[in-house]
Z-matrix of the N, CA and C atoms (Angstrom, degrees):
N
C 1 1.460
C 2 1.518 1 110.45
N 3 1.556 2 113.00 1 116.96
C 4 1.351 3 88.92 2 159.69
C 5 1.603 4 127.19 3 -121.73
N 6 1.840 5 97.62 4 177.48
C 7 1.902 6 91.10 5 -153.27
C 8 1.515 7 86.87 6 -135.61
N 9 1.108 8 114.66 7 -166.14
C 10 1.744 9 114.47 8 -167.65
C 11 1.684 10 93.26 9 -148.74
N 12 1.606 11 108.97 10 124.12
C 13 1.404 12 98.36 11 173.76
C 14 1.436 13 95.17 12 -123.46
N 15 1.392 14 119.98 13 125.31
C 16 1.304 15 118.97 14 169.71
C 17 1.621 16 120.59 15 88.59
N 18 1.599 17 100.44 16 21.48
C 19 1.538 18 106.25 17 -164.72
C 20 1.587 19 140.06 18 23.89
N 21 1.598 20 100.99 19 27.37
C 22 1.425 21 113.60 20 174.51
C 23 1.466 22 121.05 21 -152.15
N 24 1.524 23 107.32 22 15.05
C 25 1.230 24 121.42 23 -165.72
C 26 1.482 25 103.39 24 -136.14
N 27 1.626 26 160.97 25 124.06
C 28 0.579 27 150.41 26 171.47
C 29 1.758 28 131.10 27 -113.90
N 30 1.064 29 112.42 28 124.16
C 31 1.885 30 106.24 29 -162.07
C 32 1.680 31 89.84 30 -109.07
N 33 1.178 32 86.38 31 171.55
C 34 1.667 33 111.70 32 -164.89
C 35 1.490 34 119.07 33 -165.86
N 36 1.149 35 114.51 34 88.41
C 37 1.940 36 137.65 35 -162.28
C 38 1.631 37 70.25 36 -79.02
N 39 1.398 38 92.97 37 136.86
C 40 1.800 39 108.33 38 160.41
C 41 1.954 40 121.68 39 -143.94
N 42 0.933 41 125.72 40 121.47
C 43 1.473 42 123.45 41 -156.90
C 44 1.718 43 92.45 42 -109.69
N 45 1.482 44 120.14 43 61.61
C 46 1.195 45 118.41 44 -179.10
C 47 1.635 46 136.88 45 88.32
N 48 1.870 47 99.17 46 -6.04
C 49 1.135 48 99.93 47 -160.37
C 50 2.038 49 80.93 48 -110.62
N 51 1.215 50 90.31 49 -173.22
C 52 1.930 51 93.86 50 175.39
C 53 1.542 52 130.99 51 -120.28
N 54 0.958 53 103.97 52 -178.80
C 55 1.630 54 118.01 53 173.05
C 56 1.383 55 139.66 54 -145.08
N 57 1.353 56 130.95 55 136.19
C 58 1.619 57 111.09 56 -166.30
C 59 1.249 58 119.84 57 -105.77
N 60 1.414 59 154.23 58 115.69
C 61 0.931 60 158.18 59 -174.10
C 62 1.483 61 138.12 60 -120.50
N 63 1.041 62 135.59 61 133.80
C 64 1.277 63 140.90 62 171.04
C 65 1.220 64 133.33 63 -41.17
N 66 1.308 65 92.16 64 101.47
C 67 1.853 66 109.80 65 -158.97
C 68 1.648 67 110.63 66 -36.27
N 69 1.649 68 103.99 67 122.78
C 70 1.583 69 102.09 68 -165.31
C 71 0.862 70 118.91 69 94.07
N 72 1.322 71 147.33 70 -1.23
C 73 1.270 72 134.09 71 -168.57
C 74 1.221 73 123.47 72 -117.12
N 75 1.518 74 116.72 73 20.20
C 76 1.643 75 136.39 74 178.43
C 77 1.156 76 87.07 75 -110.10
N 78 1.716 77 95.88 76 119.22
C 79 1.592 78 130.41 77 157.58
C 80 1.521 79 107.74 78 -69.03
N 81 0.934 80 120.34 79 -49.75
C 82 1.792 81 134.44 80 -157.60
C 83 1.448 82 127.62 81 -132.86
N 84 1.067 83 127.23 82 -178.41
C 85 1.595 84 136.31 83 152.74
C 86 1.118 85 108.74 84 -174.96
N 87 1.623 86 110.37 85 177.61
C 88 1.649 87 120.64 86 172.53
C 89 1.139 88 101.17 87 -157.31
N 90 1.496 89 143.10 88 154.80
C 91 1.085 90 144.34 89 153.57
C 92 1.760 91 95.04 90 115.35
N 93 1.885 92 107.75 91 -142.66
C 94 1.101 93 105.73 92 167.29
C 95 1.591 94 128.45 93 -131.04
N 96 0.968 95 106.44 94 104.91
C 97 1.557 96 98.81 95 -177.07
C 98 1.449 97 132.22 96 -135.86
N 99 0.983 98 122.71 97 153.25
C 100 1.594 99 146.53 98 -147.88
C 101 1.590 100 108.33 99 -97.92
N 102 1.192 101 118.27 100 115.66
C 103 1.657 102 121.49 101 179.05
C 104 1.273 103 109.70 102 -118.46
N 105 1.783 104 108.68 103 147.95
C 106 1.265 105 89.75 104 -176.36
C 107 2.244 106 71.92 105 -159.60
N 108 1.439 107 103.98 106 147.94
C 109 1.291 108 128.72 107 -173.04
C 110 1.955 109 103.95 108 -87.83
N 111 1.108 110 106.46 109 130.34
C 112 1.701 111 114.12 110 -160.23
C 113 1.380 112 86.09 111 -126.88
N 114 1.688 113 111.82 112 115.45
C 115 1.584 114 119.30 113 168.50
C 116 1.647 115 120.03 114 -92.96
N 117 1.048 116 121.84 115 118.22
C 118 1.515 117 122.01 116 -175.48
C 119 1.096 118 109.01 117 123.93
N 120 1.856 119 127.86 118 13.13
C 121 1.404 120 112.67 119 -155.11
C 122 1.464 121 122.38 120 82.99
N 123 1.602 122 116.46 121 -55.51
C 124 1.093 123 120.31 122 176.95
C 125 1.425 124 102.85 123 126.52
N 126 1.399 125 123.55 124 56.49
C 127 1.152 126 122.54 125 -154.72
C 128 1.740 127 88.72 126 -153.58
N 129 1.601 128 122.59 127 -1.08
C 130 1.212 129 107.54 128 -167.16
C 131 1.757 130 122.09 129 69.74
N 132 1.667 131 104.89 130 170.51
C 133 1.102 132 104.82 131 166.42
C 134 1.363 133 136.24 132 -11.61
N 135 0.865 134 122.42 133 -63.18
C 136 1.730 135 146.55 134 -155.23
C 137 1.594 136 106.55 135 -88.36
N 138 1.433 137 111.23 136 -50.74
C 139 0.944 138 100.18 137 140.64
C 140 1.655 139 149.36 138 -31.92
N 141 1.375 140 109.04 139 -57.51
C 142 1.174 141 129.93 140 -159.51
C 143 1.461 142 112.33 141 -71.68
N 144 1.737 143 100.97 142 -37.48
C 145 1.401 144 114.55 143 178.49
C 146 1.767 145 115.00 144 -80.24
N 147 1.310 146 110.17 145 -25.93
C 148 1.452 147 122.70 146 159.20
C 149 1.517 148 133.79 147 -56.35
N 150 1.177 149 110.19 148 -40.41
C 151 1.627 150 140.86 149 159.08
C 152 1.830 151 97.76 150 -50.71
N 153 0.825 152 89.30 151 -54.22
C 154 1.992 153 109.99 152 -155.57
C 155 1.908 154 89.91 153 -61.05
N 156 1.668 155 111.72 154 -55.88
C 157 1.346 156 103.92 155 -155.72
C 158 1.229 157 101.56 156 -88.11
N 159 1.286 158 130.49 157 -20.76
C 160 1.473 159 135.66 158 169.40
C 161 1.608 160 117.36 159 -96.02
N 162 1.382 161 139.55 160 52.79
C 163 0.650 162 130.05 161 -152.01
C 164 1.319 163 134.48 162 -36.51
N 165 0.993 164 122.73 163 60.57
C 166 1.639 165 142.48 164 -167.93
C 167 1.484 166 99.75 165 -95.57
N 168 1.276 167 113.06 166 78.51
C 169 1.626 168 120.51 167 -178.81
C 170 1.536 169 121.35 168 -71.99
N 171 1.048 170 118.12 169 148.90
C 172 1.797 171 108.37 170 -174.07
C 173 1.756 172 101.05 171 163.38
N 174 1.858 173 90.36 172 101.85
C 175 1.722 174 80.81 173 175.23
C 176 1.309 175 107.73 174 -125.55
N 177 1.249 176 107.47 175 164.15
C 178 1.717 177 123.07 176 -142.86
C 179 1.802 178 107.89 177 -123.60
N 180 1.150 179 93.41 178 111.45
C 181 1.524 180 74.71 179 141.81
C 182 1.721 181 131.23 180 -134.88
N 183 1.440 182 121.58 181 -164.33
C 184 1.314 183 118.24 182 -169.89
C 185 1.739 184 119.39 183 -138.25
N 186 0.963 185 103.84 184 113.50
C 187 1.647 186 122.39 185 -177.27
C 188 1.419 187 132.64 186 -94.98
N 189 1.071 188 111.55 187 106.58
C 190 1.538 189 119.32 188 -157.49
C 191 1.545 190 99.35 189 -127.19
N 192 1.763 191 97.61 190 130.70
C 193 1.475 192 89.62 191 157.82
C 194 1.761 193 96.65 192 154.49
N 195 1.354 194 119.32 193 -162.93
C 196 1.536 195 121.86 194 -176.30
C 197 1.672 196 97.80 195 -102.81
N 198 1.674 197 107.16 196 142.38
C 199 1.294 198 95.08 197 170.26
C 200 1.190 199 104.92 198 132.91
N 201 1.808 200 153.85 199 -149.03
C 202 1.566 201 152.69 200 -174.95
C 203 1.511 202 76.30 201 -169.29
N 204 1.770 203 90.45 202 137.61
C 205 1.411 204 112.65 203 158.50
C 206 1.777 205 118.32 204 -118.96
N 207 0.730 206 145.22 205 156.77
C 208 1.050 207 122.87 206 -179.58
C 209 1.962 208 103.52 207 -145.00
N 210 1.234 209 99.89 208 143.33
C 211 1.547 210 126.62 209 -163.97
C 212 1.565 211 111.02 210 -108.22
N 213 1.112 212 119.94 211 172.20
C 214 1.179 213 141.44 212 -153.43
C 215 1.677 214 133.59 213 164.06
N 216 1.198 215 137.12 214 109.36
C 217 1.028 216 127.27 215 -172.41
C 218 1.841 217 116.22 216 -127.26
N 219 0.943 218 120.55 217 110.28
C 220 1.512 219 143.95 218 -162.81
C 221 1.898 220 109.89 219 34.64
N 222 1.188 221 113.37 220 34.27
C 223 1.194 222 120.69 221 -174.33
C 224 1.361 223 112.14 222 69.25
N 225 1.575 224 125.22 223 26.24
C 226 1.531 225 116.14 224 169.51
C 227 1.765 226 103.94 225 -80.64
N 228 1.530 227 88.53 226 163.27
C 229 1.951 228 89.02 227 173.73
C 230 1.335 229 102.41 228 -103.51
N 231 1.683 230 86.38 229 138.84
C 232 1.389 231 111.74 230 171.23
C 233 1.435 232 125.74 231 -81.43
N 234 1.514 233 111.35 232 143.82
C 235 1.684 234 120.50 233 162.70
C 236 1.381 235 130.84 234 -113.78
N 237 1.630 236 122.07 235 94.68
C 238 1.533 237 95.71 236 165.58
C 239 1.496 238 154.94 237 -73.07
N 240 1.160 239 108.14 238 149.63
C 241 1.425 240 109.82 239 -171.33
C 242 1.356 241 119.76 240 -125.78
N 243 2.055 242 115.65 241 126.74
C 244 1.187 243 90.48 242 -166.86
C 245 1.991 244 86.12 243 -109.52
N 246 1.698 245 72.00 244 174.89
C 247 1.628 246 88.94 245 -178.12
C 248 1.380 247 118.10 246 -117.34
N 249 1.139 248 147.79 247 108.01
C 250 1.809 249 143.93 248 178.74
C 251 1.489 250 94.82 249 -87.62
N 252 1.355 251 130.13 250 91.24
C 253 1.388 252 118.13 251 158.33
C 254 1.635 253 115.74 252 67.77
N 255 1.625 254 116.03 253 -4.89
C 256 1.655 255 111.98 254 172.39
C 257 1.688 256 89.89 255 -98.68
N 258 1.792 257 73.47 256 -171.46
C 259 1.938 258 92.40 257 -168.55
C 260 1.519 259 93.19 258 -126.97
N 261 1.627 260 95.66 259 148.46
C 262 1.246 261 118.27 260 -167.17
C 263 1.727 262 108.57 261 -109.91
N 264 1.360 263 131.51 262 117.77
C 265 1.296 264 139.52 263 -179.02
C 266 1.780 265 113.90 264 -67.60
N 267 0.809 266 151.37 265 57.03
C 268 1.523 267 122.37 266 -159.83
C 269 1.576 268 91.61 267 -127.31
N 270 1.702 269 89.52 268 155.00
C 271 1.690 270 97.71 269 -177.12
C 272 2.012 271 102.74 270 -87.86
N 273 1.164 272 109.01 271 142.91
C 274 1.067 273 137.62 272 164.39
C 275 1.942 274 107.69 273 -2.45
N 276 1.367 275 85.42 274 -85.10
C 277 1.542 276 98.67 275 177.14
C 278 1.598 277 119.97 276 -41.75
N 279 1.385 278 118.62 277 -25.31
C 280 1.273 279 129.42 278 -161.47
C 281 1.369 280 113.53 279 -118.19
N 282 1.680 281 120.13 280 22.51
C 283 1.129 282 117.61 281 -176.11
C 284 1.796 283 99.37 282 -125.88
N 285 1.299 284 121.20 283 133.85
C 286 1.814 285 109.53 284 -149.71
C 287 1.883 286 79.21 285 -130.66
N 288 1.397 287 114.15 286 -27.45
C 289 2.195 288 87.74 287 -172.06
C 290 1.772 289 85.28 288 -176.23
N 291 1.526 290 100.83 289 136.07
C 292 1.498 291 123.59 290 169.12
C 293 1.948 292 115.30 291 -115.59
N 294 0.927 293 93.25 292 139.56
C 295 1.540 294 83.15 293 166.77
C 296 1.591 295 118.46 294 -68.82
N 297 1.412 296 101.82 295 144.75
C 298 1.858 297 95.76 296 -167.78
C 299 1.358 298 109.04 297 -69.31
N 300 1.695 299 144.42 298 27.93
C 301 0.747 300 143.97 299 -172.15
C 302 1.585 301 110.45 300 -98.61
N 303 1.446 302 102.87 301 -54.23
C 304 1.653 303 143.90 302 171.78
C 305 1.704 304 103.84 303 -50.31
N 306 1.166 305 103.49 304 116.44
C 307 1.790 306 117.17 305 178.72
C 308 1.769 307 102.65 306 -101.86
N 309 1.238 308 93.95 307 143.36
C 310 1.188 309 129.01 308 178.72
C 311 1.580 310 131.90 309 -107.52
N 312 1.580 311 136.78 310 105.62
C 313 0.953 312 118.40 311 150.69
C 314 1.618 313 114.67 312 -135.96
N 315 1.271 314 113.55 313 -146.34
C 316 1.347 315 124.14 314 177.51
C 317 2.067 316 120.23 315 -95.91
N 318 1.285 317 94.37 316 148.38
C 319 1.662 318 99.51 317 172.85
C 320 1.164 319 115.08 318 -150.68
N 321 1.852 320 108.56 319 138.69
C 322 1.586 321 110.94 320 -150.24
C 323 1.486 322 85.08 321 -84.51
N 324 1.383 323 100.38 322 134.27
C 325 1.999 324 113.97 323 167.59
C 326 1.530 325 106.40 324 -109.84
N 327 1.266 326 126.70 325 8.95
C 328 1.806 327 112.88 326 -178.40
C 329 1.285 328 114.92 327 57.19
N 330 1.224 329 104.44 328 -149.11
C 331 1.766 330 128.08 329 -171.64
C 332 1.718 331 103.62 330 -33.70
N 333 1.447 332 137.65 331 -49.23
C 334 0.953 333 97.22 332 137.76
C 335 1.551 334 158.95 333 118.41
N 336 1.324 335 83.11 334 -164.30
C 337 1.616 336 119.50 335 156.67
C 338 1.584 337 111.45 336 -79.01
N 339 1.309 338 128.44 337 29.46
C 340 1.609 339 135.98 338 103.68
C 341 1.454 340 122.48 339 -17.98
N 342 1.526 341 105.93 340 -70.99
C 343 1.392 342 105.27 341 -174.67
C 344 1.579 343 110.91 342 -54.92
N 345 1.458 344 110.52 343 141.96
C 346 1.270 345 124.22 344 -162.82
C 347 1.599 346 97.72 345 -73.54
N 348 1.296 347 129.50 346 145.40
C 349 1.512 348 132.96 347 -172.63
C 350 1.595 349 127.36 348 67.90
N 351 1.389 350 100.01 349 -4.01
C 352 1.626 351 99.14 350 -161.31
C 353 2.180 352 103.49 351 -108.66
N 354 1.306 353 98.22 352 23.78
C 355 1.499 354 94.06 353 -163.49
C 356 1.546 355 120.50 354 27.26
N 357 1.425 356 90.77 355 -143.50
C 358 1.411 357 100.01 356 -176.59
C 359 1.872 358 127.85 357 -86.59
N 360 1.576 359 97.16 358 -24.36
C 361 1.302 360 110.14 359 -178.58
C 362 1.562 361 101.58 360 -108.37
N 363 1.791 362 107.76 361 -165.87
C 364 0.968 363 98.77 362 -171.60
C 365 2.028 364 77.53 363 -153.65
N 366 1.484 365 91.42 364 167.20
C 367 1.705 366 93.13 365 -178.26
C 368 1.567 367 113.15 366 -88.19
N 369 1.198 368 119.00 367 157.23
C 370 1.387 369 119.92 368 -162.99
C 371 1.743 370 95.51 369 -144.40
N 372 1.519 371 104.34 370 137.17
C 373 1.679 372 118.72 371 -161.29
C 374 1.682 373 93.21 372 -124.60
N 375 1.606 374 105.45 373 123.08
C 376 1.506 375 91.76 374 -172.80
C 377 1.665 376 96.29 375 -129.52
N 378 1.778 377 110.83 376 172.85
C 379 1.124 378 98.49 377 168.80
C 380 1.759 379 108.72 378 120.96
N 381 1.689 380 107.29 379 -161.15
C 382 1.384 381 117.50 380 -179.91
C 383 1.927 382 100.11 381 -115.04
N 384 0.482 383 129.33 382 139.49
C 385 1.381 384 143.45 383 155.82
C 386 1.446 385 124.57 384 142.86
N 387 1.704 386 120.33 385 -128.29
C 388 1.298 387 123.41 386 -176.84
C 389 1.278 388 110.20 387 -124.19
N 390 1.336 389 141.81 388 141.73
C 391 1.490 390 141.40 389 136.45
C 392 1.593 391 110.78 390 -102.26
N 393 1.617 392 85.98 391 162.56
C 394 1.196 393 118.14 392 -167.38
C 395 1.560 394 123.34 393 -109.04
N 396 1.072 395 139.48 394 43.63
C 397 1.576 396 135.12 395 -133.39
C 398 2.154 397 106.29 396 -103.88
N 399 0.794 398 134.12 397 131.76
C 400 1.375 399 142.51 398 175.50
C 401 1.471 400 121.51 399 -92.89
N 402 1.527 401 106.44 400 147.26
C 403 1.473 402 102.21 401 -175.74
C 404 1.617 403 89.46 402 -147.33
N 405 1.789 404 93.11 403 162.47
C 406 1.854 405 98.63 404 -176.82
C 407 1.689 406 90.03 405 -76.66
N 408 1.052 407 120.24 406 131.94
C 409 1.291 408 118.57 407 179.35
C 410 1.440 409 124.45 408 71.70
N 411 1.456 410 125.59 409 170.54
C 412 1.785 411 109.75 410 -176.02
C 413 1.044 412 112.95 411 -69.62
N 414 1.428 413 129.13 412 146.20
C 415 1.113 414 130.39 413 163.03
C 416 1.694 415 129.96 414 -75.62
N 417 1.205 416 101.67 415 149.32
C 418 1.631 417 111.24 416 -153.93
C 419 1.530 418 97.71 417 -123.10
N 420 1.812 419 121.89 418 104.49
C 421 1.019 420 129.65 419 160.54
C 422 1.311 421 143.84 420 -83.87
N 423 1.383 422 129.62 421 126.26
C 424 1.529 423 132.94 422 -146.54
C 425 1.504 424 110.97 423 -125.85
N 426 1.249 425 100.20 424 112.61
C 427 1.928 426 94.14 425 152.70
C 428 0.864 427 127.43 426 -38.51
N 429 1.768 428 116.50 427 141.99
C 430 1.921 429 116.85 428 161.36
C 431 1.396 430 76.26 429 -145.69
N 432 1.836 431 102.95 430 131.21
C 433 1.524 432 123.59 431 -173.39
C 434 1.908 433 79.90 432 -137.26
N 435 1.523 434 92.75 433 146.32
C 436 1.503 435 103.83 434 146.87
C 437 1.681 436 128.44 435 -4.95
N 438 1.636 437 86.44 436 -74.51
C 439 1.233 438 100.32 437 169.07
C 440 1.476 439 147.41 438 -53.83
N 441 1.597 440 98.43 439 -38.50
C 442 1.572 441 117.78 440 177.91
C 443 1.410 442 113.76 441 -127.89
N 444 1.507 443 117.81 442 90.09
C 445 1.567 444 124.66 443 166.57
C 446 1.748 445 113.51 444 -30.44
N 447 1.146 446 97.90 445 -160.02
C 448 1.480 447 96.51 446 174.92
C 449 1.355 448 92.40 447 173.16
N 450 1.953 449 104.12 448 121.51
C 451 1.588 450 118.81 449 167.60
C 452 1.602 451 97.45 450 -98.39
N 453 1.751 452 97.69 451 161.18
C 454 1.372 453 105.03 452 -169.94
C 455 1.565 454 100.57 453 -148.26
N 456 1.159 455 115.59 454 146.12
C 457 1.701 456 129.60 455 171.98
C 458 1.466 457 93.56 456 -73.03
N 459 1.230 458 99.79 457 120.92
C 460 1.713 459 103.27 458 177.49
C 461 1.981 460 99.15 459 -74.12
N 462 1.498 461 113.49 460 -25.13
C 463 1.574 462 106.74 461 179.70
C 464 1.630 463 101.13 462 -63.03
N 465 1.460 464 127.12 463 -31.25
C 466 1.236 465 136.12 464 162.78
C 467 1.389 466 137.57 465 -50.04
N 468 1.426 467 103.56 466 -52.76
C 469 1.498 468 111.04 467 175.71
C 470 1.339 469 121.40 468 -41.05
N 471 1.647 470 116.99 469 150.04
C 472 1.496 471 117.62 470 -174.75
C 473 1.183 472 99.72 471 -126.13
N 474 1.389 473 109.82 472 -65.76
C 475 1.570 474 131.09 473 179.57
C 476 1.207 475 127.25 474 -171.03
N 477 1.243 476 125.76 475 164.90
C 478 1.539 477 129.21 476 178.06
C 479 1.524 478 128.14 477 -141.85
N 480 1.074 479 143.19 478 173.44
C 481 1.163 480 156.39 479 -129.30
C 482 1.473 481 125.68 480 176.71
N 483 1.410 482 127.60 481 151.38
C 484 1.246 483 126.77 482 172.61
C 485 1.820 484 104.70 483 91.59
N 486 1.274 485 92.88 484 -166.14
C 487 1.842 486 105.07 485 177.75
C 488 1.383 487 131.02 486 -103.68
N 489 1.718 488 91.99 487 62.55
C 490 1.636 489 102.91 488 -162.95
C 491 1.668 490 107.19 489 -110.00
N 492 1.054 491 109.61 490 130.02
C 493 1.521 492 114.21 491 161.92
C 494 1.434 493 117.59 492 -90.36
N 495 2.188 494 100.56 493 126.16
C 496 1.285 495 99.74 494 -167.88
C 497 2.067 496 97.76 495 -102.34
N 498 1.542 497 118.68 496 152.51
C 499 1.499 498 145.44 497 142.88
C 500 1.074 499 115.92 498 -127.49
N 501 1.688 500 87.68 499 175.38
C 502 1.625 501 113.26 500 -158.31
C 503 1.502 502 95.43 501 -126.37
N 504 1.054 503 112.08 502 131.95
C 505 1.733 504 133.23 503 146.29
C 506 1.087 505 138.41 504 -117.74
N 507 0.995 506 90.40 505 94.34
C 508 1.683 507 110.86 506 168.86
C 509 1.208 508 143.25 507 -51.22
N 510 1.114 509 116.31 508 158.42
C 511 1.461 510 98.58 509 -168.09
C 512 1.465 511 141.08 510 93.42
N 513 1.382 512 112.06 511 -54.61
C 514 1.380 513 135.71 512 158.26
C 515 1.231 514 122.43 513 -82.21
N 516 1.461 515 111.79 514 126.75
C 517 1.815 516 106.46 515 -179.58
C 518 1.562 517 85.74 516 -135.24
N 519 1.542 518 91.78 517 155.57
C 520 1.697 519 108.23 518 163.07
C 521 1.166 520 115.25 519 -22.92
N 522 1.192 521 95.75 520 -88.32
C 523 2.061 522 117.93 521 -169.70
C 524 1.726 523 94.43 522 -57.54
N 525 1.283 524 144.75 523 0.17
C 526 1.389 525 134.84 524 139.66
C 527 1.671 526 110.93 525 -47.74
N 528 1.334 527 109.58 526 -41.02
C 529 1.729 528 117.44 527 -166.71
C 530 1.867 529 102.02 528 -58.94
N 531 1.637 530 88.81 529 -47.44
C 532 1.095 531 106.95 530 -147.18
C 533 1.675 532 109.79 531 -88.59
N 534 1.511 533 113.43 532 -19.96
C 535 1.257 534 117.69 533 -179.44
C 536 1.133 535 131.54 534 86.35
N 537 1.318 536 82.23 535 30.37
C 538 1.943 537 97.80 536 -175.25
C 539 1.380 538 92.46 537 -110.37
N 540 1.494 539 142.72 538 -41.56
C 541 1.270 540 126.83 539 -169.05
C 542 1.098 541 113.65 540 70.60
N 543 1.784 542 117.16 541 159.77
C 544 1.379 543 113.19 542 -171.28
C 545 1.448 544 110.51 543 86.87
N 546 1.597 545 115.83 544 -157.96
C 547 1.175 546 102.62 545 -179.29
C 548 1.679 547 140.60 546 83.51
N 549 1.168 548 133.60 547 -167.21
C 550 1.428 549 124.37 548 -176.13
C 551 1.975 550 100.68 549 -93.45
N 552 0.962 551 81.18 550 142.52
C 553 1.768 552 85.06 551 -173.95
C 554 1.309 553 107.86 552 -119.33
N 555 2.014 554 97.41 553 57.23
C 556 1.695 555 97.55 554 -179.91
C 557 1.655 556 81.24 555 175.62
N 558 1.779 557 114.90 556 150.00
C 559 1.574 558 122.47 557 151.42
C 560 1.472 559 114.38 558 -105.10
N 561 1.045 560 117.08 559 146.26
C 562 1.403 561 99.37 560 144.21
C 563 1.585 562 126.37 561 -104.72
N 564 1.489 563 112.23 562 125.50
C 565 1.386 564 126.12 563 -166.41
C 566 1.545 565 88.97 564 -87.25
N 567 1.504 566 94.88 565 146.18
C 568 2.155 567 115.96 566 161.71
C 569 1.257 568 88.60 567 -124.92
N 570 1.714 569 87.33 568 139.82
C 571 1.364 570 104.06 569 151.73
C 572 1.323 571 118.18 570 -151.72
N 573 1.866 572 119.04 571 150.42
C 574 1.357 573 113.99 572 -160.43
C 575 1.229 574 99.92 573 138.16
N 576 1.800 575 99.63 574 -151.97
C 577 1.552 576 118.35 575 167.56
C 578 1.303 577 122.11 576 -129.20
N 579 1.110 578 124.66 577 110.87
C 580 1.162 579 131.69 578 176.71
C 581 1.762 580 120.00 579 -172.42
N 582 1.720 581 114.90 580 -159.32
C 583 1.175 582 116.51 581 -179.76
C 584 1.536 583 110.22 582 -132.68
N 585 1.711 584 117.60 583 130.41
C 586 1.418 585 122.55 584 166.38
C 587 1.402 586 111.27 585 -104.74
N 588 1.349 587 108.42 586 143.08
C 589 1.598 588 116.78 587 171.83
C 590 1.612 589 96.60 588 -106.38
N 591 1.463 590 91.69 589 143.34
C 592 1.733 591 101.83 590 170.44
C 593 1.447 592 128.28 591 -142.80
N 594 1.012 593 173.45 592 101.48
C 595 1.113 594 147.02 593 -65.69
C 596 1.827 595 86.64 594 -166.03
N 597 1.465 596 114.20 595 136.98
C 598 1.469 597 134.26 596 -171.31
C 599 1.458 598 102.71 597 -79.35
N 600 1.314 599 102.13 598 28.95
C 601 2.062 600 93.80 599 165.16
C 602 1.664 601 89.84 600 -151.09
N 603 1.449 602 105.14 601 176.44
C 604 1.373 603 101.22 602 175.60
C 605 1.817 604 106.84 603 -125.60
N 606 1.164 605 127.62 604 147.87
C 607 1.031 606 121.91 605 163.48
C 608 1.890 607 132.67 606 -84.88
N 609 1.057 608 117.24 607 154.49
C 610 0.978 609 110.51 608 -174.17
C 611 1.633 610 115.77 609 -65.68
N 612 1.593 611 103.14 610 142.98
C 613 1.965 612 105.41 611 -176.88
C 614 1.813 613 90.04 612 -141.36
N 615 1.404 614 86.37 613 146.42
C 616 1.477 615 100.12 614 168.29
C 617 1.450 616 119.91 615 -65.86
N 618 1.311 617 115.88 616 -14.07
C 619 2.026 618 112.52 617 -174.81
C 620 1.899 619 85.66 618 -81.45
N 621 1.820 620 126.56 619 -22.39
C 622 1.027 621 112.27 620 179.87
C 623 1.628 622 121.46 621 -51.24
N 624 0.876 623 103.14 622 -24.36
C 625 1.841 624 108.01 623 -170.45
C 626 1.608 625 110.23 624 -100.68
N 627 1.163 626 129.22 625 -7.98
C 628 1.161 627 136.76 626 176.55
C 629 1.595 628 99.06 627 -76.90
């Protein structure tokens, strides 16, 4: 089970069964449990070589056993998210612990892979259980209905969810609105139904310096 103490710390009671996490990122434990380092994400081969050509970095490991571990990753706050059988969008950097039930691989997103570190794809969390995903600051969840699209600062983006179709527009950046110039020299538009998380800072992207 996992629970959130302090919205930047994350625990995880386990009665034998496991969890996958972002290598390093256990503060603690109690009880007894078993670690073991997962190359590819945890996706095997195919994985591994996918990671490799897209540089979509993210290493894993897996914790099994009786007892609560509890996680943490550079003091960002965490959000959980559960999943019934949908798939979860989140970039690499921003994904901190899955239940070991929940499979993992990659999905090609295009244009993009602008953002600096995030290649071309992005990681995708599928299945029944819980994720664990981090943002600089709280994360801020948004409707996309039929009705109301939704543009996004790709330095913003966290992840997404639901039955949304993602594009790119180019050309137009925020700080275009605003007259600052510079900036991301692309959105990514949703549209549909579903939910985006976006996080109240932006990270650095290479279309920023262009």
């Amino acid at each position: 089970m996992f629970r959130l103490q302090g919205g930047r710390v994350l625990a995880v009671d386990m009665t034998g069964d496991a969890v996958r996490a972002k290598n390093g990122s256990m503060v603690a434990y109690d009880g007894q449990m078993a670690f073991k380092k997962l190359s590819g994400g945890g996706e095997g081969i195919r994985g591994m070589v996918t990671r490799r050509i897209t540089g979509e970095q993210m290493t894993v490991m897996e914790v099994k056993g009786h007892g609560t571990c509890w996680f943490a990753d550079r003091a960002a706050e965490i959000t959980l998210v559960g999943l019934a059988g949908d798939t979860l969008y989140v970039e690499s950097s921003n994904l901190l612990a899955t239940d070991g039930g929940l499979r993992t691989g990659t999905s090609f997103t295009g244009l993009r892979g602008a953002s600096q570190g995030n290649g071309l794809f992005t990681t995708t969390v599928e299945g029944h259980g819980q994720a664990a995903i981090t943002s600089d600051g709280p994360a801020v969840v948004l409707r996309v209905s039929p009705r109301y699209p939704l543009s996004v600062d790709p330095g913003a983006y966290v992840a997404h969810q639901g039955n949304l179709r993602q594009t790119f527009q180019s050309g137009v950046t925020f700080r275009t609105f605003t007259g600052e110039g510079g900036g991301e020299a692309f959105q990514i538009r949703f549209e549909g139904d579903g939910l985006v998380y976006v996080q109240p800072s932006e990270r650095n992207t290479i279309a920023g310096d262009v």
